[in-house]
mmCIF file of the protein (N, C-alpha, C, O) and its ligand, coordinates in Angstrom:
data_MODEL
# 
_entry.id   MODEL 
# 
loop_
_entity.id 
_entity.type 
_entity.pdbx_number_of_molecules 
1 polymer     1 
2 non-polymer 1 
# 
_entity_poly.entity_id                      1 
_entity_poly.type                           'polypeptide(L)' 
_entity_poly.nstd_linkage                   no 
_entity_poly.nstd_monomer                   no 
_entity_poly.pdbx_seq_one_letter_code       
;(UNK)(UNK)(UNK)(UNK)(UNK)(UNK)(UNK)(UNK)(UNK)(UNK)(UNK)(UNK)(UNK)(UNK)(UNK)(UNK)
(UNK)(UNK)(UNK)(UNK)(UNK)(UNK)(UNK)(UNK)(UNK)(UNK)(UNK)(UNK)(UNK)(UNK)(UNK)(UNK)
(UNK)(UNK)(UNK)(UNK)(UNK)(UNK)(UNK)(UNK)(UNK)(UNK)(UNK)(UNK)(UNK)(UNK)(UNK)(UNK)
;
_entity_poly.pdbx_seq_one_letter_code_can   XXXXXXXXXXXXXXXXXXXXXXXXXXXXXXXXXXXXXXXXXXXXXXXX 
_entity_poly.pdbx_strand_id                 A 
# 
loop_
_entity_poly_seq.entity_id 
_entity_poly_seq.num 
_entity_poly_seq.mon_id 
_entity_poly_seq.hetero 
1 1  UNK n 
1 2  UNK n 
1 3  UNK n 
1 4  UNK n 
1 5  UNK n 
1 6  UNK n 
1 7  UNK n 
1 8  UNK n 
1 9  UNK n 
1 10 UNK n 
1 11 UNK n 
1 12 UNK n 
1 13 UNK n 
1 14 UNK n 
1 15 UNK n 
1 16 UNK n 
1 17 UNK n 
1 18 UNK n 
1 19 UNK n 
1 20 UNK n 
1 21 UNK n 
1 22 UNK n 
1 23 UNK n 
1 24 UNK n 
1 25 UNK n 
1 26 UNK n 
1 27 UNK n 
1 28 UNK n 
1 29 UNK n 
1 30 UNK n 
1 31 UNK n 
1 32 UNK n 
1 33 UNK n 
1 34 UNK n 
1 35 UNK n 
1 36 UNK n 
1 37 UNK n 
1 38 UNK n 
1 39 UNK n 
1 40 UNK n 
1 41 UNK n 
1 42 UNK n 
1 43 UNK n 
1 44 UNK n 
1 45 UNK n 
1 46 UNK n 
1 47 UNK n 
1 48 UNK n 
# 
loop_
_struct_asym.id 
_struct_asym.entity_id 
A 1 
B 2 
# 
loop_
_chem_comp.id 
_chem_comp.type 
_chem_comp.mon_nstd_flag 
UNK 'L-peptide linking' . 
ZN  non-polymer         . 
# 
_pdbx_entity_nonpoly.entity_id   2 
_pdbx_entity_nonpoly.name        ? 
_pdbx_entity_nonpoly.comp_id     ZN 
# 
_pdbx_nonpoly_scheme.asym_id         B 
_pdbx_nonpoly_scheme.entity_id       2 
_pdbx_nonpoly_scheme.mon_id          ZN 
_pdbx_nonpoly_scheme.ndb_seq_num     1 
_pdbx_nonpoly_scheme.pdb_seq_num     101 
_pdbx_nonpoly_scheme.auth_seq_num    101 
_pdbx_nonpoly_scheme.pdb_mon_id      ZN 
_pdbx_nonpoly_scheme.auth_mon_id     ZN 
_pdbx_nonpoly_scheme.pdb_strand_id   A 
_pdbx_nonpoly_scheme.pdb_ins_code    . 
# 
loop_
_atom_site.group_PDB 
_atom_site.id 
_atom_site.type_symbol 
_atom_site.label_atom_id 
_atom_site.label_alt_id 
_atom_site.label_comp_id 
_atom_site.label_asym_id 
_atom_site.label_entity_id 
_atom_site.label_seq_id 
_atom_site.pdbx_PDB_ins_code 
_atom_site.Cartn_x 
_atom_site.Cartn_y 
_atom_site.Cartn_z 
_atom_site.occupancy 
_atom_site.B_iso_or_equiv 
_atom_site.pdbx_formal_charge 
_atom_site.auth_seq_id 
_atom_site.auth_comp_id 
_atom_site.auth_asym_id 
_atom_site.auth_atom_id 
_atom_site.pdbx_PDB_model_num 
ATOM   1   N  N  . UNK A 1 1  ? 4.202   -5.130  0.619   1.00 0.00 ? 1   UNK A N  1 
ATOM   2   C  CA . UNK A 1 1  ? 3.199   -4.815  -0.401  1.00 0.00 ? 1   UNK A CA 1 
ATOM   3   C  C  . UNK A 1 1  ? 2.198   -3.812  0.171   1.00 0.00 ? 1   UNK A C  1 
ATOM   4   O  O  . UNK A 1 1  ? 1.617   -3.831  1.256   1.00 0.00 ? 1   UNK A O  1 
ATOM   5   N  N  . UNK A 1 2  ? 2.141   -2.923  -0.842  1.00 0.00 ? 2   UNK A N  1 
ATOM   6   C  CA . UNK A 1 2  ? 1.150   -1.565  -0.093  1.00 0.00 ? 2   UNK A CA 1 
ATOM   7   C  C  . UNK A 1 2  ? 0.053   -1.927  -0.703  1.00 0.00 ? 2   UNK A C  1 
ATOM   8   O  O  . UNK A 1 2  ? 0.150   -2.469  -1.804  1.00 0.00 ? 2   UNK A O  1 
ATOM   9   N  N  . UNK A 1 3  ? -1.736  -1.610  0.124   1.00 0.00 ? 3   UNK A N  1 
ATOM   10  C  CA . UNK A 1 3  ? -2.423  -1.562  -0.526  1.00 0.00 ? 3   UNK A CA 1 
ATOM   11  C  C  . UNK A 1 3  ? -3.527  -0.491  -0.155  1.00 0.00 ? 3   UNK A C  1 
ATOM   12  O  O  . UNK A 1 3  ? -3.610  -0.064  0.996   1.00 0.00 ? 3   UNK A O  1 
ATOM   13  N  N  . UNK A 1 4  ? -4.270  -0.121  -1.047  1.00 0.00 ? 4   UNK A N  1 
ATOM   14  C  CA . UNK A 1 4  ? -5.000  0.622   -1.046  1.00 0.00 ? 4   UNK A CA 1 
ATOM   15  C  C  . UNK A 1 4  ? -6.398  0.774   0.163   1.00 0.00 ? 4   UNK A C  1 
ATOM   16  O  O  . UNK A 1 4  ? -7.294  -0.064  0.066   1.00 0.00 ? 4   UNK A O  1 
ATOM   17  N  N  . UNK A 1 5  ? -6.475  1.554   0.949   1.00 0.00 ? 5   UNK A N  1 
ATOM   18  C  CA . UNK A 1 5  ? -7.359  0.879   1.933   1.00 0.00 ? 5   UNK A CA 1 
ATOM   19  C  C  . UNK A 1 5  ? -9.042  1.573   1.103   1.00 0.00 ? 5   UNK A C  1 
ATOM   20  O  O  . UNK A 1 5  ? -10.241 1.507   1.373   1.00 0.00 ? 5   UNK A O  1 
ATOM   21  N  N  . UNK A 1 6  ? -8.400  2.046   0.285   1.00 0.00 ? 6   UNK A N  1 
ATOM   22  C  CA . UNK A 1 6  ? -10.403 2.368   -0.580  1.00 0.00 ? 6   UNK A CA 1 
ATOM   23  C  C  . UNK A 1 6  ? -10.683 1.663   -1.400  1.00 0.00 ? 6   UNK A C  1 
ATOM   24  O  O  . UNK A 1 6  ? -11.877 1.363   -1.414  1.00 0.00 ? 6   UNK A O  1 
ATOM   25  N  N  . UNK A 1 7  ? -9.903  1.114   -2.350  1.00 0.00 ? 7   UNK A N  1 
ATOM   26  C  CA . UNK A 1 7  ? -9.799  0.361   -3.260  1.00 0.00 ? 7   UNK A CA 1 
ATOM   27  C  C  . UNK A 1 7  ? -9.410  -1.267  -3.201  1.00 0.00 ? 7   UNK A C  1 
ATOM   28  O  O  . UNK A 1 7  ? -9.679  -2.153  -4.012  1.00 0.00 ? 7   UNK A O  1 
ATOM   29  N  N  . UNK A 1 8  ? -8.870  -1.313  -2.272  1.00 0.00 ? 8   UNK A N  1 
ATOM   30  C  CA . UNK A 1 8  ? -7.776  -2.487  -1.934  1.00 0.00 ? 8   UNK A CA 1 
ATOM   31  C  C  . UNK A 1 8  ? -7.087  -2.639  -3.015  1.00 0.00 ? 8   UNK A C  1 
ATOM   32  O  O  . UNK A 1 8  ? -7.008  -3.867  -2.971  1.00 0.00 ? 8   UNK A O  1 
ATOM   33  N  N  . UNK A 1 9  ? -6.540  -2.358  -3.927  1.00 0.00 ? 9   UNK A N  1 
ATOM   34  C  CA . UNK A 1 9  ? -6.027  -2.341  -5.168  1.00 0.00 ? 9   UNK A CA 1 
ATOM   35  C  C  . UNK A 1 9  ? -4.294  -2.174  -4.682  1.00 0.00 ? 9   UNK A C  1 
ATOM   36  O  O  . UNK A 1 9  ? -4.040  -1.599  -3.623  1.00 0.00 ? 9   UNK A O  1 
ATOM   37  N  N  . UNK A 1 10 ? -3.445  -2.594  -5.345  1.00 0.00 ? 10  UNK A N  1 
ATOM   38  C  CA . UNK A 1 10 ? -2.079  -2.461  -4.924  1.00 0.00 ? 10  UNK A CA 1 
ATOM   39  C  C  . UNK A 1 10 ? -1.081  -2.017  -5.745  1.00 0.00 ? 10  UNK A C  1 
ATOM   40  O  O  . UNK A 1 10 ? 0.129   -2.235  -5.808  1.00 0.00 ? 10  UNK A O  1 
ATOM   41  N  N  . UNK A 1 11 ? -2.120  -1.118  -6.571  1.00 0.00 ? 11  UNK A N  1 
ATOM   42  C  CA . UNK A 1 11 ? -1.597  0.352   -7.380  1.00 0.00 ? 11  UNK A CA 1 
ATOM   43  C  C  . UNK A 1 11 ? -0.914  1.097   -6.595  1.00 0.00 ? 11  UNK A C  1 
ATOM   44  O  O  . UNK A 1 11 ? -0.680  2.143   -7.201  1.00 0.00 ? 11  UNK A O  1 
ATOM   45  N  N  . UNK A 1 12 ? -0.425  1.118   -5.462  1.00 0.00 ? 12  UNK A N  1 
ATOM   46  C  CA . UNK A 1 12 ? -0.347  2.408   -5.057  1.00 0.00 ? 12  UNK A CA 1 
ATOM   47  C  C  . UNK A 1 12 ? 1.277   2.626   -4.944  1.00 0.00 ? 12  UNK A C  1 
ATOM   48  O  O  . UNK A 1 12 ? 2.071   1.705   -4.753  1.00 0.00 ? 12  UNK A O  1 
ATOM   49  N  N  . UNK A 1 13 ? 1.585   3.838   -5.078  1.00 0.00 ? 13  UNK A N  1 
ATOM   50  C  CA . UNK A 1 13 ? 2.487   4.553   -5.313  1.00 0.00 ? 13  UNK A CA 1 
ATOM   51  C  C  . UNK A 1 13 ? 3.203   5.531   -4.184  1.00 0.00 ? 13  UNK A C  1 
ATOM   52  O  O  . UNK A 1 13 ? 2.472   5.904   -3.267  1.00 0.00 ? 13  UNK A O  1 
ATOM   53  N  N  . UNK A 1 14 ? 4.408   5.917   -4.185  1.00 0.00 ? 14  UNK A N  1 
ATOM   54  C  CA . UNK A 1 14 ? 4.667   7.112   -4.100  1.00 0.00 ? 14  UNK A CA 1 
ATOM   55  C  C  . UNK A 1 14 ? 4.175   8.343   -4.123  1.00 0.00 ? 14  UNK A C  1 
ATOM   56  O  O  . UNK A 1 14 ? 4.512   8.829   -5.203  1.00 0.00 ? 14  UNK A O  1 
ATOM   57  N  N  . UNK A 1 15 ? 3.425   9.269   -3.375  1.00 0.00 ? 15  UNK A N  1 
ATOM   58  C  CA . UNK A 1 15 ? 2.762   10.499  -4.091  1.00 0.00 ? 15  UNK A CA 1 
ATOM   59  C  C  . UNK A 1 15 ? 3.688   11.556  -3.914  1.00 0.00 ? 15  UNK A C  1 
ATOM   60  O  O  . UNK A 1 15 ? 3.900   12.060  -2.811  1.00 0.00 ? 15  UNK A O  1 
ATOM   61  N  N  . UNK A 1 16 ? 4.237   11.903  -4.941  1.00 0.00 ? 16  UNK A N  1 
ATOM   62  C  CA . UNK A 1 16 ? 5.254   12.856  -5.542  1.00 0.00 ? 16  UNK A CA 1 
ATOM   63  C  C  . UNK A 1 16 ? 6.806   12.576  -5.002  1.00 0.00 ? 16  UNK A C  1 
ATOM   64  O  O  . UNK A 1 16 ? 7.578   13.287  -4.359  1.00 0.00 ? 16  UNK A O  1 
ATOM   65  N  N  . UNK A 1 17 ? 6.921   11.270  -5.527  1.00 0.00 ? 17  UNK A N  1 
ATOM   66  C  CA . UNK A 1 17 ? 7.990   10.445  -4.807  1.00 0.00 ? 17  UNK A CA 1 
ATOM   67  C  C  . UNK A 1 17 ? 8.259   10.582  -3.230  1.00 0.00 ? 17  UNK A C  1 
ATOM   68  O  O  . UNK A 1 17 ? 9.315   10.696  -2.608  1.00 0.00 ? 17  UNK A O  1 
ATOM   69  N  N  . UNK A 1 18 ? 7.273   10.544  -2.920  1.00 0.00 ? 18  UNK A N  1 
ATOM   70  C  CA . UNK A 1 18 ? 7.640   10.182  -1.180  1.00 0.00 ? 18  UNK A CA 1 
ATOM   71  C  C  . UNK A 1 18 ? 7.941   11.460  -0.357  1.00 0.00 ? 18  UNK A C  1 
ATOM   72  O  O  . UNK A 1 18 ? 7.988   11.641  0.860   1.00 0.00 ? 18  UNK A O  1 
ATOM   73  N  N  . UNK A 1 19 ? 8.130   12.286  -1.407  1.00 0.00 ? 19  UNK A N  1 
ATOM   74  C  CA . UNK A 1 19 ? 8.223   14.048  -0.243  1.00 0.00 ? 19  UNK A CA 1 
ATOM   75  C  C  . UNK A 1 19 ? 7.460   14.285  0.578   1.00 0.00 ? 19  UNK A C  1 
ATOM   76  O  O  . UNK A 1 19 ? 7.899   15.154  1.332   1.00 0.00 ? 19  UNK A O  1 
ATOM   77  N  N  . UNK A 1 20 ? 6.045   13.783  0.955   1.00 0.00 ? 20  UNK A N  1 
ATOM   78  C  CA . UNK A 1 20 ? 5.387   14.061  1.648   1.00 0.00 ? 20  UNK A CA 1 
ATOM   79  C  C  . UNK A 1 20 ? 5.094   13.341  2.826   1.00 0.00 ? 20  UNK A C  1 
ATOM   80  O  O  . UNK A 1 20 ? 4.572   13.612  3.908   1.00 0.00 ? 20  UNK A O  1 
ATOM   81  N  N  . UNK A 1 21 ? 5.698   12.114  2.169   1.00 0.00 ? 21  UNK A N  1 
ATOM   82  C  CA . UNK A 1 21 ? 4.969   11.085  3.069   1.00 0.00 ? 21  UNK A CA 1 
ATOM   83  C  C  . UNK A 1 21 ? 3.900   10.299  2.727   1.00 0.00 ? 21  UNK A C  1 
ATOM   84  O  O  . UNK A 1 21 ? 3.419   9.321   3.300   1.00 0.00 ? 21  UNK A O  1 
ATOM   85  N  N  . UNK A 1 22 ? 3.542   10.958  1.536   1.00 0.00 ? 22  UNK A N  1 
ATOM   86  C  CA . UNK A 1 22 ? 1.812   10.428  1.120   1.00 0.00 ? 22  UNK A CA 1 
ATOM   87  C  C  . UNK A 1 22 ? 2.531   9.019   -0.002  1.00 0.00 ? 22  UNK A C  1 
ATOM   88  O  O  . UNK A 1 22 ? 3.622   8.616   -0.405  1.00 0.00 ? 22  UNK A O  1 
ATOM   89  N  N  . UNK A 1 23 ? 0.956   8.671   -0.117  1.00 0.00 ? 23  UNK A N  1 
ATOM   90  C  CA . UNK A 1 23 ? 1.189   7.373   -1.285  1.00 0.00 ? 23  UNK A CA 1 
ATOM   91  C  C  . UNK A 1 23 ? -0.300  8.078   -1.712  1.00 0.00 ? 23  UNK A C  1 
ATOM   92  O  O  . UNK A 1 23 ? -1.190  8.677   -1.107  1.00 0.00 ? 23  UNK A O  1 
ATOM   93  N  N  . UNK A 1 24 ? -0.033  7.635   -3.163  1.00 0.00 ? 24  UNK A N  1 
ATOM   94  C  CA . UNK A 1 24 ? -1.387  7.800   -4.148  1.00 0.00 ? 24  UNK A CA 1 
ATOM   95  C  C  . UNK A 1 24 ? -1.560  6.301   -4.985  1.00 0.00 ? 24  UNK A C  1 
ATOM   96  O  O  . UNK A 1 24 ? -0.666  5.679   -5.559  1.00 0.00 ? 24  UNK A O  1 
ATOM   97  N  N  . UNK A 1 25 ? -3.044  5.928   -4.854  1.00 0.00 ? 25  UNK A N  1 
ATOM   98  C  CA . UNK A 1 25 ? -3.785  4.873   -5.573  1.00 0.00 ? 25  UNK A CA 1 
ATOM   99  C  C  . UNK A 1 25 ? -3.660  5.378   -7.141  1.00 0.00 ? 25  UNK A C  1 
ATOM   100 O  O  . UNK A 1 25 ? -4.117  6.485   -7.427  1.00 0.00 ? 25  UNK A O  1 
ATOM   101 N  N  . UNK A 1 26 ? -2.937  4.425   -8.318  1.00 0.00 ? 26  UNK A N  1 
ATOM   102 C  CA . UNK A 1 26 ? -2.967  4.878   -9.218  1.00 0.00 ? 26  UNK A CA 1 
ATOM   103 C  C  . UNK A 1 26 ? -4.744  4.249   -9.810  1.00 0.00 ? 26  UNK A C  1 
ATOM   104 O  O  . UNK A 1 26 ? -5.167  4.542   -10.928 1.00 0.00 ? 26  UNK A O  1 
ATOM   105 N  N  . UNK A 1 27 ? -5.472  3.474   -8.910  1.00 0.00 ? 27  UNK A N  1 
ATOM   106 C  CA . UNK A 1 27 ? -6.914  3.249   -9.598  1.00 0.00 ? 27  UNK A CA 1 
ATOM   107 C  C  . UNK A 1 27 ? -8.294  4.432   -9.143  1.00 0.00 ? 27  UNK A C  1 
ATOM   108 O  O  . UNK A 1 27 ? -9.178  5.023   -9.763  1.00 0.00 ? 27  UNK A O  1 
ATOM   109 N  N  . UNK A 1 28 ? -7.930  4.352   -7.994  1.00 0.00 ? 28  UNK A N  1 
ATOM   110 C  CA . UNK A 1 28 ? -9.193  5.383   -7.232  1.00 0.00 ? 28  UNK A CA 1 
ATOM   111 C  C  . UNK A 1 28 ? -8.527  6.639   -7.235  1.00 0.00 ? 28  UNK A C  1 
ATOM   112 O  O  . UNK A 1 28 ? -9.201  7.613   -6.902  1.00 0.00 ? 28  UNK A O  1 
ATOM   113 N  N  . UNK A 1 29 ? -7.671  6.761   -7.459  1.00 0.00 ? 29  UNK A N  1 
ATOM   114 C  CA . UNK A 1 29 ? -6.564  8.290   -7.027  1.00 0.00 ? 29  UNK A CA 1 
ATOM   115 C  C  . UNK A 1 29 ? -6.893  8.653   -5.887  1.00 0.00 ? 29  UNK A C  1 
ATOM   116 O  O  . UNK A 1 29 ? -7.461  9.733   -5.725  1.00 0.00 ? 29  UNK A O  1 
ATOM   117 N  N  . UNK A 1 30 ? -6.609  7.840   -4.877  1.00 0.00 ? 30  UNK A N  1 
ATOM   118 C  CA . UNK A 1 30 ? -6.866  7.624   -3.649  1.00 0.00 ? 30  UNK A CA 1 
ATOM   119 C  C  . UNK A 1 30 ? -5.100  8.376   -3.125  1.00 0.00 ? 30  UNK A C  1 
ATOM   120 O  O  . UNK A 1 30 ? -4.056  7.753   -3.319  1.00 0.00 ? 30  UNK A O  1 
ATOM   121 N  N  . UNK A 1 31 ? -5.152  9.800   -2.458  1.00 0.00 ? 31  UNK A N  1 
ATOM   122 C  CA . UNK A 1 31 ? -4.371  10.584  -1.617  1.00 0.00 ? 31  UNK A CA 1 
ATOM   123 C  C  . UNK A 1 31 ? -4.140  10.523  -0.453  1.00 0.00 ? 31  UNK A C  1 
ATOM   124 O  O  . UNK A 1 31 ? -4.820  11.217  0.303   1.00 0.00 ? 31  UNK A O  1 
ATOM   125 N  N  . UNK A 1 32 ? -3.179  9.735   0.035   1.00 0.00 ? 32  UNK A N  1 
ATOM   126 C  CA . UNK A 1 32 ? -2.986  10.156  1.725   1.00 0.00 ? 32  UNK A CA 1 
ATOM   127 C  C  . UNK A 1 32 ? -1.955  9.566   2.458   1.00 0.00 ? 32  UNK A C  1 
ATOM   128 O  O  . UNK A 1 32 ? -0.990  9.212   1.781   1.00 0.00 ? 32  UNK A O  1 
ATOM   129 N  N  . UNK A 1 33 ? -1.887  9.320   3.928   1.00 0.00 ? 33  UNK A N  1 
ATOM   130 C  CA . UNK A 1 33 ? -0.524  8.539   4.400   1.00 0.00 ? 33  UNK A CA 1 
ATOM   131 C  C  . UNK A 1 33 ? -1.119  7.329   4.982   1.00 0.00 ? 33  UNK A C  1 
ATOM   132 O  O  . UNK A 1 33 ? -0.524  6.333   5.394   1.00 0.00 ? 33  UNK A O  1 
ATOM   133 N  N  . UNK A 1 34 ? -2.465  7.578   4.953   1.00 0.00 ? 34  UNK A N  1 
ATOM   134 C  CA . UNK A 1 34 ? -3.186  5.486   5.349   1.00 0.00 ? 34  UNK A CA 1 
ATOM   135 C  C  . UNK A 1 34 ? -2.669  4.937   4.005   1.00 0.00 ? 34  UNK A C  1 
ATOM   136 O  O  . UNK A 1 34 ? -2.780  5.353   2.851   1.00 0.00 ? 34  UNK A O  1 
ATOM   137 N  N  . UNK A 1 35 ? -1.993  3.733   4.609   1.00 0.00 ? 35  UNK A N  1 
ATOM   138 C  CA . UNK A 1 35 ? -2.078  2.868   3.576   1.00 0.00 ? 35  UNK A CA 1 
ATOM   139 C  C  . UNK A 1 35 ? -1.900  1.529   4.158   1.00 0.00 ? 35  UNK A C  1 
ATOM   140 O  O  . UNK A 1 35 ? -1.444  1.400   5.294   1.00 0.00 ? 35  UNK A O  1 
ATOM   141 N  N  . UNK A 1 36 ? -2.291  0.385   3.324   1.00 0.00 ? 36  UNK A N  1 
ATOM   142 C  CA . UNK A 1 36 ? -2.660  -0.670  4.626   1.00 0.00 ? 36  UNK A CA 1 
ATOM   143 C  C  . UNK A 1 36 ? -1.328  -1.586  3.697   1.00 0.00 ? 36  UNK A C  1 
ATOM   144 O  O  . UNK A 1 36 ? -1.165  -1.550  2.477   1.00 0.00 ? 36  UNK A O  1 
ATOM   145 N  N  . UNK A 1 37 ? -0.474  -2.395  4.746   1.00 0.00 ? 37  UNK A N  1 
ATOM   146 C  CA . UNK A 1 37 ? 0.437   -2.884  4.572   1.00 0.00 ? 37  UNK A CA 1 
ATOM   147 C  C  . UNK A 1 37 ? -0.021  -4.697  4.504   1.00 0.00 ? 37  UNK A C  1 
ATOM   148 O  O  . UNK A 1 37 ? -0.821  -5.205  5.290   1.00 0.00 ? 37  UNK A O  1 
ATOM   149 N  N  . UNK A 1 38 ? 0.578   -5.327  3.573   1.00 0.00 ? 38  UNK A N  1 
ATOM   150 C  CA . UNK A 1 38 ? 0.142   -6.708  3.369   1.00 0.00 ? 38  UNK A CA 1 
ATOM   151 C  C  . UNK A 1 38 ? 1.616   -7.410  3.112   1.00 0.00 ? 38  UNK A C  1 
ATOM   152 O  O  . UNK A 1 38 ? 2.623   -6.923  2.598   1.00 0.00 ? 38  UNK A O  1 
ATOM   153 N  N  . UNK A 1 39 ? 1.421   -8.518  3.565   1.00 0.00 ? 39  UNK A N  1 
ATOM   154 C  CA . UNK A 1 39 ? 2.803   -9.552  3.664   1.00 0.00 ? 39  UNK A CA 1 
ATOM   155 C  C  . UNK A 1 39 ? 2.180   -10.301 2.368   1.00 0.00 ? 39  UNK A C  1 
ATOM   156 O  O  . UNK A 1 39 ? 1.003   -10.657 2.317   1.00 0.00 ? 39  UNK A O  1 
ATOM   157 N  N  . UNK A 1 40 ? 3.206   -10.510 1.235   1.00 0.00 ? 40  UNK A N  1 
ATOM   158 C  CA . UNK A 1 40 ? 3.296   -11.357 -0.027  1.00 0.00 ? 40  UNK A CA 1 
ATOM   159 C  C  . UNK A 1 40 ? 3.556   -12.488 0.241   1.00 0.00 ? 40  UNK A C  1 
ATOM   160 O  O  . UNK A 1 40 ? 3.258   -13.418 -0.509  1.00 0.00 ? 40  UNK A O  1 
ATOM   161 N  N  . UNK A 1 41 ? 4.049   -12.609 1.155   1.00 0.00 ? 41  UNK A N  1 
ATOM   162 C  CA . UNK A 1 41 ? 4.319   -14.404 0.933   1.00 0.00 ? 41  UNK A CA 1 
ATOM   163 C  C  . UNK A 1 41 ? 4.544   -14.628 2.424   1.00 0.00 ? 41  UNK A C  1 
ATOM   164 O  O  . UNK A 1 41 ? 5.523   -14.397 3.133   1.00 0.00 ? 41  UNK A O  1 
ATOM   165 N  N  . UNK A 1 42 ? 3.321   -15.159 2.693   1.00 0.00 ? 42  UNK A N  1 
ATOM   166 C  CA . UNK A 1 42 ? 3.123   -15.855 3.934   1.00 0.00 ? 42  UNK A CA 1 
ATOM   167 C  C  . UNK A 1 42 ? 2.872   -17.257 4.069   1.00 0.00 ? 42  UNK A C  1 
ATOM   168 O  O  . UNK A 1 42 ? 2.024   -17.820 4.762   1.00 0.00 ? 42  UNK A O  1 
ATOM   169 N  N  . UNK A 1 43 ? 3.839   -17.794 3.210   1.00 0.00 ? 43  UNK A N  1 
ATOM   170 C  CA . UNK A 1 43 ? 4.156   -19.530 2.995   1.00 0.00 ? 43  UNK A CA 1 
ATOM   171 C  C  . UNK A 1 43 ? 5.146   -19.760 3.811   1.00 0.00 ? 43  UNK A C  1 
ATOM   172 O  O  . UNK A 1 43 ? 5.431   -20.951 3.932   1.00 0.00 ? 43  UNK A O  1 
ATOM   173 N  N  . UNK A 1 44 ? 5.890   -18.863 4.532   1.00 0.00 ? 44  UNK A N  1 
ATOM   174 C  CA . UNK A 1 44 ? 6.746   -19.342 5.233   1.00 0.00 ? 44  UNK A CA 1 
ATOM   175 C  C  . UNK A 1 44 ? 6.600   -19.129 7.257   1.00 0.00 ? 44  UNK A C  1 
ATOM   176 O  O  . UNK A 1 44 ? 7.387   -18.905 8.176   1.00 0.00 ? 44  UNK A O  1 
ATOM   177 N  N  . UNK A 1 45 ? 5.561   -19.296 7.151   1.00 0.00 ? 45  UNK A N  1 
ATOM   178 C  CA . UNK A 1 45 ? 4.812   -19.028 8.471   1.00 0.00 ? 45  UNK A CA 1 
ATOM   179 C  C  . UNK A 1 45 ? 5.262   -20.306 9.405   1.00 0.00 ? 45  UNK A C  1 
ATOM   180 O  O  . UNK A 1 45 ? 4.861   -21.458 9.237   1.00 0.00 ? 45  UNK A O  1 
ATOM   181 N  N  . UNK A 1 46 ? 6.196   -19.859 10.445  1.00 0.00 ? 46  UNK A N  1 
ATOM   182 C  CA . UNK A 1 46 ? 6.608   -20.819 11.799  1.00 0.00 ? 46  UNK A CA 1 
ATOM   183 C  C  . UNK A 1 46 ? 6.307   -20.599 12.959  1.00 0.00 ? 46  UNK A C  1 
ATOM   184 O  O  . UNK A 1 46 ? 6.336   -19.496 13.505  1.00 0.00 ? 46  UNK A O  1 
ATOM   185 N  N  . UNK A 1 47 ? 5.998   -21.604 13.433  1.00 0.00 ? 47  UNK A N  1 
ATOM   186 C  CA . UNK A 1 47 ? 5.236   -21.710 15.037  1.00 0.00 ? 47  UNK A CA 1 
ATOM   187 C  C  . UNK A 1 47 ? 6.324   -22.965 15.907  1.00 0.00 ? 47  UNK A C  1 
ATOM   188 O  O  . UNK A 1 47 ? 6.387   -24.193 15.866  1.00 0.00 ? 47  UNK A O  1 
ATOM   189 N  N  . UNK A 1 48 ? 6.960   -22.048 16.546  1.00 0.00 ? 48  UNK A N  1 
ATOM   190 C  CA . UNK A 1 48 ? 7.882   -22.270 17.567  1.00 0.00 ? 48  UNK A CA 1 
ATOM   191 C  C  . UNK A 1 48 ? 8.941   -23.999 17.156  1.00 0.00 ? 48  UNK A C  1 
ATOM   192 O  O  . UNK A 1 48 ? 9.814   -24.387 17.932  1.00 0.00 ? 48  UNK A O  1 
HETATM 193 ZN ZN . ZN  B 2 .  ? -7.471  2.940   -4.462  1.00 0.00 2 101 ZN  A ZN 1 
# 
């Protein structure tokens, strides 16, 4: 799950399908290749 590191919003996209490398915020129209990565389902968390 990508999220927005200005917005935290997890609009974010492809920016111009991925040719660049970039992702764009479809809320802030937030442009660039930061983008902060989040784990969805961390219910399955094991310790040894
Ligand atoms: Zn944003």
């Amino acid at each position: 799950m990508k999220i927005c590191p200005i917005c935290k919003s997890n609009k974010v996209m492809l920016y111009m399908g991925g040719h660049f490398g970039k992702y764009e915020c479809k809320k802030c129209n937030y442009v660039g290749n930061l983008i902060l990565e989040k784990d969805e389902e961390k219910k399955n968390k094991k310790r040894k």
